[in-house]
PDB file of N, CA, C and O in Angstrom:
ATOM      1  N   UNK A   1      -8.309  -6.390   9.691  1.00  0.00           N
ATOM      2  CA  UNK A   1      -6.924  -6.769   9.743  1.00  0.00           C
ATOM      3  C   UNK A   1      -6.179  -6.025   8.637  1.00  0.00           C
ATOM      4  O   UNK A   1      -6.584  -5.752   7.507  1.00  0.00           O
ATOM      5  N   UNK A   2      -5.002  -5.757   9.207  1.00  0.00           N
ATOM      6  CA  UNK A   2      -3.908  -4.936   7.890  1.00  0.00           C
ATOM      7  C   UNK A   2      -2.538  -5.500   8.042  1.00  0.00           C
ATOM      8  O   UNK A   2      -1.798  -5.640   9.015  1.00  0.00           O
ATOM      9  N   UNK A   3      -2.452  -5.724   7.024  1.00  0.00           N
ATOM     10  CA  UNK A   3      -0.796  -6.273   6.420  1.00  0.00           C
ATOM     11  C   UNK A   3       0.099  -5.159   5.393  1.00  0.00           C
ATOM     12  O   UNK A   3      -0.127  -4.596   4.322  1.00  0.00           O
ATOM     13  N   UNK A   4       0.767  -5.184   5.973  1.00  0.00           N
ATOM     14  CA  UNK A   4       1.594  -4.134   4.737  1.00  0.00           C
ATOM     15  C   UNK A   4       2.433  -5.518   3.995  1.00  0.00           C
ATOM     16  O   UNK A   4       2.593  -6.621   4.518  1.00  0.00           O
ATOM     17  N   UNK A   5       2.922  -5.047   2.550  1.00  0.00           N
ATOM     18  CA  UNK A   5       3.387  -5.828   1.851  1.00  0.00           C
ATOM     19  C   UNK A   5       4.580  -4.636   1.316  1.00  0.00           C
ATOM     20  O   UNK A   5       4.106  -3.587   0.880  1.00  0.00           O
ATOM     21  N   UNK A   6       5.621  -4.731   1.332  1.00  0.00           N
ATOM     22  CA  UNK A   6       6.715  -3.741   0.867  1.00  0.00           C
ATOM     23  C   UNK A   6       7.746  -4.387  -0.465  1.00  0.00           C
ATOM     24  O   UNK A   6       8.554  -5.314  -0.406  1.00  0.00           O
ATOM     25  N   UNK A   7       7.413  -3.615  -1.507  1.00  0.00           N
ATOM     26  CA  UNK A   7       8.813  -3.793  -2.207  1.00  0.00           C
ATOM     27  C   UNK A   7      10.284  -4.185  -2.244  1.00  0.00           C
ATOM     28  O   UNK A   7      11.065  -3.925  -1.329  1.00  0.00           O
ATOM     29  N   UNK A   8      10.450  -4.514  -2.815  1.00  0.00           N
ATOM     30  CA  UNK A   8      11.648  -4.191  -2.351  1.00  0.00           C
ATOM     31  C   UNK A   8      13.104  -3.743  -3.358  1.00  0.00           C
ATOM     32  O   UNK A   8      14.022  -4.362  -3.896  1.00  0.00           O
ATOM     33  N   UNK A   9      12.622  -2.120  -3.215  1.00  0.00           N
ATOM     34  CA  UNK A   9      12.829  -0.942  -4.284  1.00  0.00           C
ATOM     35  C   UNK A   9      13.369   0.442  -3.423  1.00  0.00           C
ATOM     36  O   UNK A   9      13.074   1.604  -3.705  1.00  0.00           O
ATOM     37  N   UNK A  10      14.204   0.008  -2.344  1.00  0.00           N
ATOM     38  CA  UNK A  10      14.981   0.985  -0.975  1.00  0.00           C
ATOM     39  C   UNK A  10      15.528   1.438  -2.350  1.00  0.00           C
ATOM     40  O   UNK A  10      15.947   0.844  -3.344  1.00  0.00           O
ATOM     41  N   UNK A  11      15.300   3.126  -1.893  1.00  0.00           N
ATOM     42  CA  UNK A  11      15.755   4.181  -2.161  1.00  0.00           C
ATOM     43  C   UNK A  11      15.598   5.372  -1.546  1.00  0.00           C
ATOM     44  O   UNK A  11      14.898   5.463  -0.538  1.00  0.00           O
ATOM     45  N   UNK A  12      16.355   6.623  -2.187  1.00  0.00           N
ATOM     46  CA  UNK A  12      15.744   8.127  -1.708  1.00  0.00           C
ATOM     47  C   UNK A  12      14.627   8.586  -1.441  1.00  0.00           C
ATOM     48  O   UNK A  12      14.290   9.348  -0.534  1.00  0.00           O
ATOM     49  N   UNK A  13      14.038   8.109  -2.253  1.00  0.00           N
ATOM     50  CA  UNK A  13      11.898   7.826  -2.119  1.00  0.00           C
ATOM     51  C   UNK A  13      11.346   7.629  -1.226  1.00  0.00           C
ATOM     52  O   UNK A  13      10.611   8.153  -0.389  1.00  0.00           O
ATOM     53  N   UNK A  14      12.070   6.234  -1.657  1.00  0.00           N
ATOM     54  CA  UNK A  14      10.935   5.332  -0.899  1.00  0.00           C
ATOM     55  C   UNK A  14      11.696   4.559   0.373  1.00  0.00           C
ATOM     56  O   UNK A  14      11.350   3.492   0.879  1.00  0.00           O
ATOM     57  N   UNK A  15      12.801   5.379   0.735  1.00  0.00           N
ATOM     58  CA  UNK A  15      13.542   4.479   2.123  1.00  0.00           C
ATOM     59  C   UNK A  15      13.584   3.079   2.275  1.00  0.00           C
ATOM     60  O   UNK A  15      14.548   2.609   1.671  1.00  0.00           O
ATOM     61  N   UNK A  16      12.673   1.960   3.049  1.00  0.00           N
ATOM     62  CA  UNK A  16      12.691   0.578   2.524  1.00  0.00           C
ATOM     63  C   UNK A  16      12.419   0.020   1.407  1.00  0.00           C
ATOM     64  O   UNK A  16      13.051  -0.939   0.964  1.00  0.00           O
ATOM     65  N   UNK A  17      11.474   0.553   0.856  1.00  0.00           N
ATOM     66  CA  UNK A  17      10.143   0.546  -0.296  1.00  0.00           C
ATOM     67  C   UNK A  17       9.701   1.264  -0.519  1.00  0.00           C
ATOM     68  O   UNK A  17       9.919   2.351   0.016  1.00  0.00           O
ATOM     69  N   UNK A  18       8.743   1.062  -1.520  1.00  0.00           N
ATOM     70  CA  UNK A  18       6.872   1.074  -1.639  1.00  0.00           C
ATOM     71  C   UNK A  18       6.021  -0.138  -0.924  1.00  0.00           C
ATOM     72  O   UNK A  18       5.903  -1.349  -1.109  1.00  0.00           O
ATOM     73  N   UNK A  19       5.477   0.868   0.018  1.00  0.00           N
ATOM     74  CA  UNK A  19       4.421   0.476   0.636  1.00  0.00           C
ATOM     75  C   UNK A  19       2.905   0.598   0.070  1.00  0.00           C
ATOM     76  O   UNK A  19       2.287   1.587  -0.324  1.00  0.00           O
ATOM     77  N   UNK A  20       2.524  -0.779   0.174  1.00  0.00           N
ATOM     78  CA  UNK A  20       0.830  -1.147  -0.155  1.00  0.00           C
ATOM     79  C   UNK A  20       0.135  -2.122   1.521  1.00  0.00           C
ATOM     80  O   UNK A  20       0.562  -3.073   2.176  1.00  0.00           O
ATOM     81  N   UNK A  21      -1.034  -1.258   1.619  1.00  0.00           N
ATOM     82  CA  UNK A  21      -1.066  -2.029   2.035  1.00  0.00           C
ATOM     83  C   UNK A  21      -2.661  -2.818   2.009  1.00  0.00           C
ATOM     84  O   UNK A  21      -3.513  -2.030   1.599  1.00  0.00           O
ATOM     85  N   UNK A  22      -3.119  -3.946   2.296  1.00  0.00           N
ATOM     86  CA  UNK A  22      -4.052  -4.910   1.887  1.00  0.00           C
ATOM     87  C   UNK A  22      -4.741  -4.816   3.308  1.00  0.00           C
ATOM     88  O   UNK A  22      -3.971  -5.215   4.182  1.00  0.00           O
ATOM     89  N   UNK A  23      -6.087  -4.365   3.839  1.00  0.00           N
ATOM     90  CA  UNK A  23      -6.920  -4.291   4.671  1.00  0.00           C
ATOM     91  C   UNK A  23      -8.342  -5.279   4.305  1.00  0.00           C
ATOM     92  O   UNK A  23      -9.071  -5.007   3.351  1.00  0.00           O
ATOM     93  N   UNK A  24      -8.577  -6.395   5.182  1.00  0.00           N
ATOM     94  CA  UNK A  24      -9.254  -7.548   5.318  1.00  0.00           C
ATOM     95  C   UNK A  24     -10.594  -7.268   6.295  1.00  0.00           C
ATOM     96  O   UNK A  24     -10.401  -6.668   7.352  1.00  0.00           O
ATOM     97  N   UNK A  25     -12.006  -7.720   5.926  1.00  0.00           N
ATOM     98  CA  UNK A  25     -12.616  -8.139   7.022  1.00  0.00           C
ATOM     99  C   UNK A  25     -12.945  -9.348   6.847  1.00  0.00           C
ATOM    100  O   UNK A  25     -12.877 -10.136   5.903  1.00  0.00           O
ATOM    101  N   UNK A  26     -13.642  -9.415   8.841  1.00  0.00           N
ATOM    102  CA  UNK A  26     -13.707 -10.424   8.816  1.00  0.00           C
ATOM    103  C   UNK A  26     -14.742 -11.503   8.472  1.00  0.00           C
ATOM    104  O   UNK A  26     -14.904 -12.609   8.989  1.00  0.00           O
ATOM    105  N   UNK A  27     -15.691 -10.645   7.033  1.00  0.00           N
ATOM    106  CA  UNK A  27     -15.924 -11.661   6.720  1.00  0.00           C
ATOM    107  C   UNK A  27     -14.835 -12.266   4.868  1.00  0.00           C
ATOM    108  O   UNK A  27     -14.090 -11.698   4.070  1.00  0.00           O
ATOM    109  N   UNK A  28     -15.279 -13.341   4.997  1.00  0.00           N
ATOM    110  CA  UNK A  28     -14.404 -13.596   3.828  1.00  0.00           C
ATOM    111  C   UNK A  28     -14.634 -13.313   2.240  1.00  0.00           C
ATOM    112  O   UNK A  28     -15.716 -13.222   1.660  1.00  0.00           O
ATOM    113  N   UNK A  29     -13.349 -13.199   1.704  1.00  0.00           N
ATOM    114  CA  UNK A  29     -13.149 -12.768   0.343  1.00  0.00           C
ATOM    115  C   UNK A  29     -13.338 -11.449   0.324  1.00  0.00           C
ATOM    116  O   UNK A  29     -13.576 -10.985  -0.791  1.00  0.00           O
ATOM    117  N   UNK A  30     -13.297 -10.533   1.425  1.00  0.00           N
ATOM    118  CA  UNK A  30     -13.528  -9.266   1.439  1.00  0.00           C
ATOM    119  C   UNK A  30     -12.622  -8.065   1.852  1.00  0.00           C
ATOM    120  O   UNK A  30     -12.626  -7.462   2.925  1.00  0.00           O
ATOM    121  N   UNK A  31     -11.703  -7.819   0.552  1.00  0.00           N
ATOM    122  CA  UNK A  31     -10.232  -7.083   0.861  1.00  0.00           C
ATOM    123  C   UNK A  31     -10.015  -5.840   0.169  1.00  0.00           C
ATOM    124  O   UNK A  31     -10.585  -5.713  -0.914  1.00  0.00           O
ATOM    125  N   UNK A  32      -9.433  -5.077   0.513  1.00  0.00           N
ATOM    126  CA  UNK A  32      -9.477  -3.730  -0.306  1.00  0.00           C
ATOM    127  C   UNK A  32      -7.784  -3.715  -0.374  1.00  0.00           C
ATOM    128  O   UNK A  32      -7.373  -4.485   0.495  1.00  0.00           O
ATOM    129  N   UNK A  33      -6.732  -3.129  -1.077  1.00  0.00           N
ATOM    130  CA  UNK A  33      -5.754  -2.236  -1.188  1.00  0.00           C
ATOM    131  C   UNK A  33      -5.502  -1.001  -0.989  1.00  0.00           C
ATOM    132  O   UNK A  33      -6.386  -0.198  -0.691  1.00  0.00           O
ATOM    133  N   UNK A  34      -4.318  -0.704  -1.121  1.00  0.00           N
ATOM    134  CA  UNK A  34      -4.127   1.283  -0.599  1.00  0.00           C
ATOM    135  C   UNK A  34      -2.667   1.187  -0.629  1.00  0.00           C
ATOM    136  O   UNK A  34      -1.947   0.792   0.287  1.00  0.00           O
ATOM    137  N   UNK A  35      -2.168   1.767  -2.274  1.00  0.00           N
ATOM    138  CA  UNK A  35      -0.718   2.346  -2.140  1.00  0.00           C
ATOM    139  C   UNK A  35      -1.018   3.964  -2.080  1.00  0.00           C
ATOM    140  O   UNK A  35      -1.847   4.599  -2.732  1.00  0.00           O
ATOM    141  N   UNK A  36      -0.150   4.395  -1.164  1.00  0.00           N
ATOM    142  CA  UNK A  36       0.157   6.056  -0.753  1.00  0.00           C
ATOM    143  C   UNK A  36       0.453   6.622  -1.744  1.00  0.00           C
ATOM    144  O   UNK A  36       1.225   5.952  -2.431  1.00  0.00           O
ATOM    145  N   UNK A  37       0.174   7.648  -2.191  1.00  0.00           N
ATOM    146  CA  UNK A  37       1.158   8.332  -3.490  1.00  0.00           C
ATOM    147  C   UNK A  37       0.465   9.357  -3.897  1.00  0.00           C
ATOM    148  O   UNK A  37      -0.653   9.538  -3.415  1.00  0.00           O
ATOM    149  N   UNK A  38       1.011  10.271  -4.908  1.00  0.00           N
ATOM    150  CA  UNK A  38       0.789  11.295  -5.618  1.00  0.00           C
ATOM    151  C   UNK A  38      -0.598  10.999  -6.030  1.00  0.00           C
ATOM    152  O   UNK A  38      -1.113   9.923  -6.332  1.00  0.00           O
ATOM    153  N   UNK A  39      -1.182  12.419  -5.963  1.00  0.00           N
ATOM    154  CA  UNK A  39      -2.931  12.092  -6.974  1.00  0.00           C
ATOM    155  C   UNK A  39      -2.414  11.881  -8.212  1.00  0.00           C
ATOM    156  O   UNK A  39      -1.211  11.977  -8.455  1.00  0.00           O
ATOM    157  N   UNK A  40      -3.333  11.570  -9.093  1.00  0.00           N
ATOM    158  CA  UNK A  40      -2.979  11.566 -11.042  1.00  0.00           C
ATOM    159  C   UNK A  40      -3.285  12.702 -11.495  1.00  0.00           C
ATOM    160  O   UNK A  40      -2.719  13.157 -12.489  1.00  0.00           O
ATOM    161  N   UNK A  41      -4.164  13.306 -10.891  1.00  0.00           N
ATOM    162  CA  UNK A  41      -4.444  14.694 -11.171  1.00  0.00           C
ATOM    163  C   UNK A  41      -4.119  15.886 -10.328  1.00  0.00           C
ATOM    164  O   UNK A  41      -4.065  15.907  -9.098  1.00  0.00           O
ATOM    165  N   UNK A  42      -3.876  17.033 -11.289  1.00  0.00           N
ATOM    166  CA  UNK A  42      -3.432  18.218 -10.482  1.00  0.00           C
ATOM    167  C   UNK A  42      -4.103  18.575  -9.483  1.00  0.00           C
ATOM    168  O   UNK A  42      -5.243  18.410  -9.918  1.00  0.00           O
ATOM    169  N   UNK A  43      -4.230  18.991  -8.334  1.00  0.00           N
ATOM    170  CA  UNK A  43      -4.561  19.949  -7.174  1.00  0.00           C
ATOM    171  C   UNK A  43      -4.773  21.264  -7.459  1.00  0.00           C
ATOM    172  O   UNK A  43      -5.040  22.057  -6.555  1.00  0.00           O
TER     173      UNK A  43
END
């Protein structure tokens, strides 16, 4: 299961938001995250 959860920080950027989003299975207590974005390190 996936839920997005959005900011709410509408701009030039980020149009509605920043988007994260929280991916579930089904068994429980078992969830990961994932915001989109720039690496931290150079390419």
């Amino acid at each position: 299961m996936a839920t997005l959860v959005r900011a709410d920080n509408a701009g030039p950027m980020t149009l509605d938001g920043t988007n994260t989003w929280v991916l579930r299975t089904p068994a429980p207590r078992d969830a990961w995250s994932w915001t989109p974005g720039p690496t931290t390190t150079p390419i």
